[in-house]
C-alpha positions as a Markdown table, in Angstrom:
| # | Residue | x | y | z |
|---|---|---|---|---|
| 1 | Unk | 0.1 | 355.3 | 178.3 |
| 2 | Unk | 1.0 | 357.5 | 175.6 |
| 3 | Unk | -1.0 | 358.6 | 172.7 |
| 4 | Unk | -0.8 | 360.5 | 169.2 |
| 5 | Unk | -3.7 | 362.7 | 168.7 |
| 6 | Unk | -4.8 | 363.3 | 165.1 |
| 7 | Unk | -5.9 | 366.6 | 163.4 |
| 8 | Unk | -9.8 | 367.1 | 162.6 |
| 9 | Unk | -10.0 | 364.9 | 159.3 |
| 10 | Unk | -11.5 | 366.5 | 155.8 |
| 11 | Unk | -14.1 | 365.6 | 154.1 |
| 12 | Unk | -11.8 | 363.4 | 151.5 |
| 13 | Unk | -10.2 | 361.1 | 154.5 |
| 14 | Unk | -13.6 | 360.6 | 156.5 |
| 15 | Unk | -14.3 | 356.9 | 155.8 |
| 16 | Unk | -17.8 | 356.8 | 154.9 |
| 17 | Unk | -19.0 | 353.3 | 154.4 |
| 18 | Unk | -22.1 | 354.4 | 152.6 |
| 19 | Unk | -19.9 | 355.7 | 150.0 |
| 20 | Unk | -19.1 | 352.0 | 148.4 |
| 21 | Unk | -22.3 | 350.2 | 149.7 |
| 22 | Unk | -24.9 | 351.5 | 146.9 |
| 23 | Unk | -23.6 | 348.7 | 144.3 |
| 24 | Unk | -21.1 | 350.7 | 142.6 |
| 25 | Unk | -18.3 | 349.3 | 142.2 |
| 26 | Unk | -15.3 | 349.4 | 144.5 |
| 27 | Unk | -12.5 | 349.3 | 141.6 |
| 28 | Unk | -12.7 | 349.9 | 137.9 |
| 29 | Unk | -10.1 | 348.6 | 135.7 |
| 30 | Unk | -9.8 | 349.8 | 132.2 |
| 31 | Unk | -8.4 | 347.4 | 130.1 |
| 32 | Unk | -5.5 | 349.5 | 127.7 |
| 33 | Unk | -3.2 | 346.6 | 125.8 |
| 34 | Unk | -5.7 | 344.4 | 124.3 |
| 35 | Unk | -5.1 | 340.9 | 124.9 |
| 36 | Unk | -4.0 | 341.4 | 129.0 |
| 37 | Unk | -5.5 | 339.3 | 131.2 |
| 38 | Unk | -8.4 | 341.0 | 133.4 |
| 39 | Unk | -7.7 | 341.0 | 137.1 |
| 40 | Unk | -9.4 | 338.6 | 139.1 |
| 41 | Unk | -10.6 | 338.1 | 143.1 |
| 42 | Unk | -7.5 | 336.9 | 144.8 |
| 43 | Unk | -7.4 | 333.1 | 146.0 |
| 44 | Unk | -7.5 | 332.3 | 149.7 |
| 45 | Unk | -5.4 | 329.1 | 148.7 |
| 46 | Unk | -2.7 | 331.9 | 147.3 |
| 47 | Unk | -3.6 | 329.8 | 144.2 |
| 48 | Unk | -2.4 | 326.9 | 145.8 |
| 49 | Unk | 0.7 | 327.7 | 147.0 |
| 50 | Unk | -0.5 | 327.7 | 151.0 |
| 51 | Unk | 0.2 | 324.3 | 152.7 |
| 52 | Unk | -2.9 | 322.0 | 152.9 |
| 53 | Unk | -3.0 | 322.1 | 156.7 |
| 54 | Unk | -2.5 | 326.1 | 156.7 |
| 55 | Unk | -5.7 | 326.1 | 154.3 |
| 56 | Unk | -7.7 | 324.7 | 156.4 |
| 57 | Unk | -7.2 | 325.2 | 159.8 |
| 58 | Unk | -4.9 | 329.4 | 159.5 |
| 59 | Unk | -8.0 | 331.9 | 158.9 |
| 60 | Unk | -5.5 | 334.4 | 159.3 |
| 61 | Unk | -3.6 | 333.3 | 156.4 |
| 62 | Unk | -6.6 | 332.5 | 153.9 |
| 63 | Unk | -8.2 | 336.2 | 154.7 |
| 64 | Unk | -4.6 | 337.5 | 153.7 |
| 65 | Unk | -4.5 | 335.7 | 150.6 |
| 66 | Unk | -8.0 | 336.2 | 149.4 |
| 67 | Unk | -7.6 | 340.3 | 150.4 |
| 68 | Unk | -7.9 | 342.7 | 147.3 |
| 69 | Unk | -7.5 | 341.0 | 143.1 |
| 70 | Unk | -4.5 | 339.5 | 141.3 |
| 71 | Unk | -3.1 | 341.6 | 138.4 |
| 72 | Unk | -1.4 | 339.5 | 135.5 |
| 73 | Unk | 1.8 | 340.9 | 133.4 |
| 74 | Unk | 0.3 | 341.9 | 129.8 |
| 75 | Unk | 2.3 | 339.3 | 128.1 |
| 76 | Unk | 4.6 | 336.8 | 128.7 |
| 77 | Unk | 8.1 | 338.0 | 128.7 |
| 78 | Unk | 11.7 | 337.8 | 129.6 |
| 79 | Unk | 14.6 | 340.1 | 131.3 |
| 80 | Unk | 17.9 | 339.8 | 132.0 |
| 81 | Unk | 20.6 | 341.8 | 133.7 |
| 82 | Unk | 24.1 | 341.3 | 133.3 |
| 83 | Unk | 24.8 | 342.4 | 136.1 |
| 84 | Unk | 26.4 | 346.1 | 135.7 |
| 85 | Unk | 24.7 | 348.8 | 133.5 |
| 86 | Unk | 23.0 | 346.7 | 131.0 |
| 87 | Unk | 18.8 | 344.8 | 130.6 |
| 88 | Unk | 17.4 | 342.6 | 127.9 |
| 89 | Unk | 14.5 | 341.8 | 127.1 |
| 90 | Unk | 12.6 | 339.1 | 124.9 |
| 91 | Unk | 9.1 | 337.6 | 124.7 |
| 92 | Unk | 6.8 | 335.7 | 122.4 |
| 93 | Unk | 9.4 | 332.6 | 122.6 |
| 94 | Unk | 12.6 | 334.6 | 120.8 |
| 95 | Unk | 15.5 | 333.5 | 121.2 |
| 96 | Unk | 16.3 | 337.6 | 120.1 |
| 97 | Unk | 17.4 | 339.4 | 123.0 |
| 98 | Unk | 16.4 | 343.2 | 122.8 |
| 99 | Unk | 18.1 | 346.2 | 125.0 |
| 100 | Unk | 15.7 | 348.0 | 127.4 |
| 101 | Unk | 15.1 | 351.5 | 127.8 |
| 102 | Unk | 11.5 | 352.1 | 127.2 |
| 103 | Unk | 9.5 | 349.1 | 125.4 |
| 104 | Unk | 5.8 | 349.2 | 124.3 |
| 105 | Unk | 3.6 | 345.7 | 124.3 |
| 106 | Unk | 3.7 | 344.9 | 120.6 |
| 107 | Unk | 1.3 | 346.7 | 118.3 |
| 108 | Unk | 0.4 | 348.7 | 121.5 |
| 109 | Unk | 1.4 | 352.1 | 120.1 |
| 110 | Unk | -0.8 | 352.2 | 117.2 |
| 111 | Unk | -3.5 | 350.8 | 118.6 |
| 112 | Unk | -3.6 | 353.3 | 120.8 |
| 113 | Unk | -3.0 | 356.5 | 118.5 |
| 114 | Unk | -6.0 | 354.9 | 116.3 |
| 115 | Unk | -8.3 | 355.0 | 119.1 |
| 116 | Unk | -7.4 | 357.8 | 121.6 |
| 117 | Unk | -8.3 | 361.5 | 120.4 |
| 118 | Unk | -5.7 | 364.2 | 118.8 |
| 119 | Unk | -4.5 | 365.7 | 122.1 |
| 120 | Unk | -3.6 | 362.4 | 123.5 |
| 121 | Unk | -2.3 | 360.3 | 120.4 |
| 122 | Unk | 1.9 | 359.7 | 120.8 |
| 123 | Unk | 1.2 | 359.7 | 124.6 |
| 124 | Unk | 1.1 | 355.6 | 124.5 |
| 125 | Unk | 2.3 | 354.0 | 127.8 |
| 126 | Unk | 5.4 | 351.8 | 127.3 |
| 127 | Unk | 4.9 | 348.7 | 129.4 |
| 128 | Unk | 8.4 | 348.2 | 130.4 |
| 129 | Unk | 10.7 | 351.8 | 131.3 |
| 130 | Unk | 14.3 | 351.2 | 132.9 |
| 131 | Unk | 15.6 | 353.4 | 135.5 |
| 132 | Unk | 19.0 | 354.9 | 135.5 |
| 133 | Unk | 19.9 | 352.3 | 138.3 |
| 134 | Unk | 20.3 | 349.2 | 135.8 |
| 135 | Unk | 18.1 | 346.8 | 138.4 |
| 136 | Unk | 15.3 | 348.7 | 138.4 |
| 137 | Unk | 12.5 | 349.0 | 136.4 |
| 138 | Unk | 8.4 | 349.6 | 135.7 |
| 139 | Unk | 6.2 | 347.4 | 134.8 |
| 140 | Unk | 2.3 | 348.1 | 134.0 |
| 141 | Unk | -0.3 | 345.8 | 133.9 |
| 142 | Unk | -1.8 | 346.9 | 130.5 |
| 143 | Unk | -4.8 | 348.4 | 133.2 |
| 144 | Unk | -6.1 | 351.9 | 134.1 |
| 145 | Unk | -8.1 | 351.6 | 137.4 |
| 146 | Unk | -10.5 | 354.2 | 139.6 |
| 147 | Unk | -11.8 | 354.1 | 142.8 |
| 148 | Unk | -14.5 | 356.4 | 144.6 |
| 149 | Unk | -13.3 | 359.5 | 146.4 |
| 150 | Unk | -11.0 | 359.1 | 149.2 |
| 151 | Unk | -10.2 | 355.2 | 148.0 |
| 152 | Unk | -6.8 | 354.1 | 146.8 |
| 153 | Unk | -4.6 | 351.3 | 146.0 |
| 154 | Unk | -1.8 | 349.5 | 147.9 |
| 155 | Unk | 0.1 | 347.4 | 145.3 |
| 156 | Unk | 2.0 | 345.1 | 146.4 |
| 157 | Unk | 3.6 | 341.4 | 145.9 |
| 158 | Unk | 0.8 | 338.5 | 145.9 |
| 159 | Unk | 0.2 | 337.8 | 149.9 |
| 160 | Unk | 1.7 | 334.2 | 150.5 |
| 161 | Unk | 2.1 | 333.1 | 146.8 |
| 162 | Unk | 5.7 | 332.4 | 145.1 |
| 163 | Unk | 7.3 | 334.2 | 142.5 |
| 164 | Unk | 10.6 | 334.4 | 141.1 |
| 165 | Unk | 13.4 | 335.0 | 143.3 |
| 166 | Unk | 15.1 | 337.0 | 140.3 |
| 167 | Unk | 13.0 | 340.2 | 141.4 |
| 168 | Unk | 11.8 | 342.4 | 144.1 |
| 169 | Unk | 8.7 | 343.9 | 144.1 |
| 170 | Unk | 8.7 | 347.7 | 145.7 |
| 171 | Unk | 5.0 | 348.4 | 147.5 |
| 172 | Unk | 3.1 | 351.6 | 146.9 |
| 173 | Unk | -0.1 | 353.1 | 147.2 |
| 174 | Unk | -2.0 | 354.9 | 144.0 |
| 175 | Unk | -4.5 | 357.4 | 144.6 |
| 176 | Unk | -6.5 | 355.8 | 142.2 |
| 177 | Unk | -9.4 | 358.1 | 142.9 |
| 178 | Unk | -7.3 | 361.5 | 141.3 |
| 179 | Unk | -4.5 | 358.9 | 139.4 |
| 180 | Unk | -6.4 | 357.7 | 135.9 |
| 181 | Unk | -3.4 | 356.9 | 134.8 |
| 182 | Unk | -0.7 | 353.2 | 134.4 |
| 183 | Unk | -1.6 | 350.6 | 137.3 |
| 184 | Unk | 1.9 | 349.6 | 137.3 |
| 185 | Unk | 5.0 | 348.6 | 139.5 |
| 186 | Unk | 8.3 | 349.3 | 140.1 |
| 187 | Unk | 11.2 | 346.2 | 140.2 |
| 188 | Unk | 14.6 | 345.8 | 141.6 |
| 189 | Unk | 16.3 | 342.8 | 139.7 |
| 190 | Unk | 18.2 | 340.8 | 141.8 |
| 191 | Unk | 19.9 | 337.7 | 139.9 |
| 192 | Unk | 22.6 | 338.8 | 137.0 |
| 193 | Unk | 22.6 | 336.5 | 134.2 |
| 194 | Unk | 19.8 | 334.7 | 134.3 |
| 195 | Unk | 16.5 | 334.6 | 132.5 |
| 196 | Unk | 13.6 | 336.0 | 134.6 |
| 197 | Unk | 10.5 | 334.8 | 133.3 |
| 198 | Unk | 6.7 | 336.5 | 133.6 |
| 199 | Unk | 4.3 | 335.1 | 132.8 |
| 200 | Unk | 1.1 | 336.3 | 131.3 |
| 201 | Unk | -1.2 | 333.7 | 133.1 |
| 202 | Unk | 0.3 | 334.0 | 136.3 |
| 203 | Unk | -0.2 | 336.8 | 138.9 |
| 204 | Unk | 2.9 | 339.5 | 139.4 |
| 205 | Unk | 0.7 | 342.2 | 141.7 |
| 206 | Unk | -1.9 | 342.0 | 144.1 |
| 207 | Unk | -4.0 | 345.3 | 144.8 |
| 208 | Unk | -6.1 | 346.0 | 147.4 |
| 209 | Unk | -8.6 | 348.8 | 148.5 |
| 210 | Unk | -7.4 | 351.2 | 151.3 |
| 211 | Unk | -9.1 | 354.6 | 152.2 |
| 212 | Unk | -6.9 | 357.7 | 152.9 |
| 213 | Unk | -8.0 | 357.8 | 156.2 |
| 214 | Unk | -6.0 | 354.5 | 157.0 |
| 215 | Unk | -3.1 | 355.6 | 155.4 |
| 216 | Unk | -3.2 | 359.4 | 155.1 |
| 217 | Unk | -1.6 | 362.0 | 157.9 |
| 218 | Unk | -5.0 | 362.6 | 159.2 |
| 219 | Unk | -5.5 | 359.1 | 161.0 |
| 220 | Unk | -2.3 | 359.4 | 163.0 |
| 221 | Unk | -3.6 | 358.5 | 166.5 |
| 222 | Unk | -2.4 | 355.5 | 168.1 |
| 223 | Unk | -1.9 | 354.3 | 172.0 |
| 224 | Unk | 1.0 | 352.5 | 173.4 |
| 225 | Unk | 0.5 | 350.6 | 176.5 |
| 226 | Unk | 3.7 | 350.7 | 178.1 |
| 227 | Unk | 3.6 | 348.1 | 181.0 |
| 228 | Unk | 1.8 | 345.2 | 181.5 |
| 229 | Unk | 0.3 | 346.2 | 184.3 |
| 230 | Unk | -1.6 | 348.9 | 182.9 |
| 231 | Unk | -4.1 | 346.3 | 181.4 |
| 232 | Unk | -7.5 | 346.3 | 182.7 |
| 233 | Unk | -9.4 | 343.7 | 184.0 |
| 234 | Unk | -11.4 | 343.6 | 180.5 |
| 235 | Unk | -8.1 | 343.1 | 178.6 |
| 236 | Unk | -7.1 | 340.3 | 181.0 |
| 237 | Unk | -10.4 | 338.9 | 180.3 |
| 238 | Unk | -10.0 | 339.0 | 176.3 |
| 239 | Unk | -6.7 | 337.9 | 176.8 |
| 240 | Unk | -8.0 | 335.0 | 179.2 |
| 241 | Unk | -10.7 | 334.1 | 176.2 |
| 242 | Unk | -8.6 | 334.6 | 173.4 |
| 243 | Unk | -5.6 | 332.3 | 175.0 |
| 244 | Unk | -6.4 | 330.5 | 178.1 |
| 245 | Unk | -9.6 | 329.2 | 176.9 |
| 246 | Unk | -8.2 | 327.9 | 174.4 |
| 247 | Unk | -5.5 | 326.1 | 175.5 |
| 248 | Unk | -7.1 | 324.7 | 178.1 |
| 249 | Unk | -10.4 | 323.7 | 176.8 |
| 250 | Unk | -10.2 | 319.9 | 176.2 |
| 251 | Unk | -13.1 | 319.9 | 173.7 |
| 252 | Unk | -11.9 | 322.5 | 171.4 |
| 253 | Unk | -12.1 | 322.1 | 167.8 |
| 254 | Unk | -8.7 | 322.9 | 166.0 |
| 255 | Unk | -9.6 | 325.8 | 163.4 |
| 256 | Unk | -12.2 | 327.2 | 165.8 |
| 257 | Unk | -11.2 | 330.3 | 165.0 |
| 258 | Unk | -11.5 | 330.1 | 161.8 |
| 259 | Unk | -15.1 | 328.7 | 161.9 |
| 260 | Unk | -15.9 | 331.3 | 163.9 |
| 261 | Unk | -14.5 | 333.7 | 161.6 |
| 262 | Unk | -16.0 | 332.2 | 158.7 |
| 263 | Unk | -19.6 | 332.3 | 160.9 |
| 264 | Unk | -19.7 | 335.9 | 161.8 |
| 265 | Unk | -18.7 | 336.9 | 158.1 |
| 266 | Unk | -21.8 | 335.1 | 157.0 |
| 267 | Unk | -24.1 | 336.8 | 159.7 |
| 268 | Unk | -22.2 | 340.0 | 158.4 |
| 269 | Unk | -25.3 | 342.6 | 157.3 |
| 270 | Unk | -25.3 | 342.5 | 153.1 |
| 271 | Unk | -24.4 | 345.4 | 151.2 |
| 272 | Unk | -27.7 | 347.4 | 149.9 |
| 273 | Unk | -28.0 | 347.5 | 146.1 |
């Protein structure tokens, strides 16, 4: 066997529980462009895109799916790449096509500049910023979000639901506990010449809660169990439940495991409020 053995963790990656059970919530978005659709509690049907049979009997896949909130684009809009140096962009149903460096939801900029105070006025976030490599780009949600200390947020693609093939979403993490700042994303566009359509009613990010103890340097021990016979007798024995039982037992119900699943979530303690 071989393990890792991790440093004494800090105060800030200890996960404490306690810390998001008094009925605070877990996330706060802050809605900036007015008009952007609020986030919402993912689907565990990936808003209908798994396969019926999948929905009902792959618990595995429907706890993926359902796992953090969808974030919607602040408008519906248009890119296209032509495939060397150059972006568009249109939305609103124009058939004008605009260049893309840096482009600020319409009306956004003085909105903002008659709300926010002096030493933050000009300081709008554009929506949409191109990168010197023409196929990539950054695009924010329209939303600000905070989460206690030590919690952050991985965004990332929706889990199991389609999008265009015209784009790549990179995955990150934002430290949204010191980070009050764009909930955004950064794209690689992949199809030259072609419209690629988002749109305002239909999820582009999902985001989900981590804590930095997960995903930080402290919580860097792990165990490899190099040859199968180093398992124990109890690992043989979960091994036996988990995979013999069941497919030898006669009388088993397909989707047991999700029932079960489903069973022990409802016995699960409720948070205190």
């Amino acid at each position: 066997m071989r393990a890792v053995k991790p440093t004494s963790p800090s105060s800030e990656t200890e996960f404490r529980p306690e810390e998001v059970a008094s009925g605070s919530p877990l996330v706060k978005f802050y809605r900036f462009i007015p008009g952007a659709r609020a986030p919402q509690r993912a689907d565990r049907s990936a808003a209908g895109s798994i396969p019926a049979r999948a929905l009902q009997y792959c618990e595995a896949m429907r706890t993926a799916s359902a796992f953090g909130w969808y974030v919607f684009p602040p408008l519906s809009f248009k890119l296209m790449w032509d495939g060397a140096n150059d972006v568009v962009w249109s939305y609103g149903g124009s058939d004008d096509w605009y260049a893309l460096s840096a482009a600020q939801a319409p009306g956004f900029a003085s909105y903002f500049d008659g709300i926010a105070p002096d030493s933050v006025r000009g300081y709008a976030p554009p929506f949409l910023g191109a990168f010197k490599d023409p196929t990539g780009l950054m695009l924010w949600s329209g939303f600000v979000a905070r989460t206690p200390p030590g919690w952050g947020l991985l965004i990332r693609p929706p889990a199991n639901l389609v999008h265009s093939q015209g784009y790549q979403s990179y995955e990150g993490i934002i430290e949204t506990d010191r980070w009050f700042g764009p909930l955004f994303v950064n794209l690689r566009l992949t199809r030259p010449n072609v419209p690629i359509e988002f749109d305002a009613n239909y999820p582009f990010l999902q985001v989900q809660p981590v804590h930095r103890a997960v995903y930080g340097n402290v919580l860097n021990e792990f165990e490899v169990v190099e040859e199968l016979g180093e398992l124990t007798p109890g690992d043989w024995e979960d091994f036996r439940n988990t995979v013999v039982h069941a497919a030898a037992d006669p009388h088993r119900v397909r989707g047991d495991y999700g029932a079960r699943t489903r069973k022990r979530r409802k016995q699960d303690p409720p948070k205190e409020q």
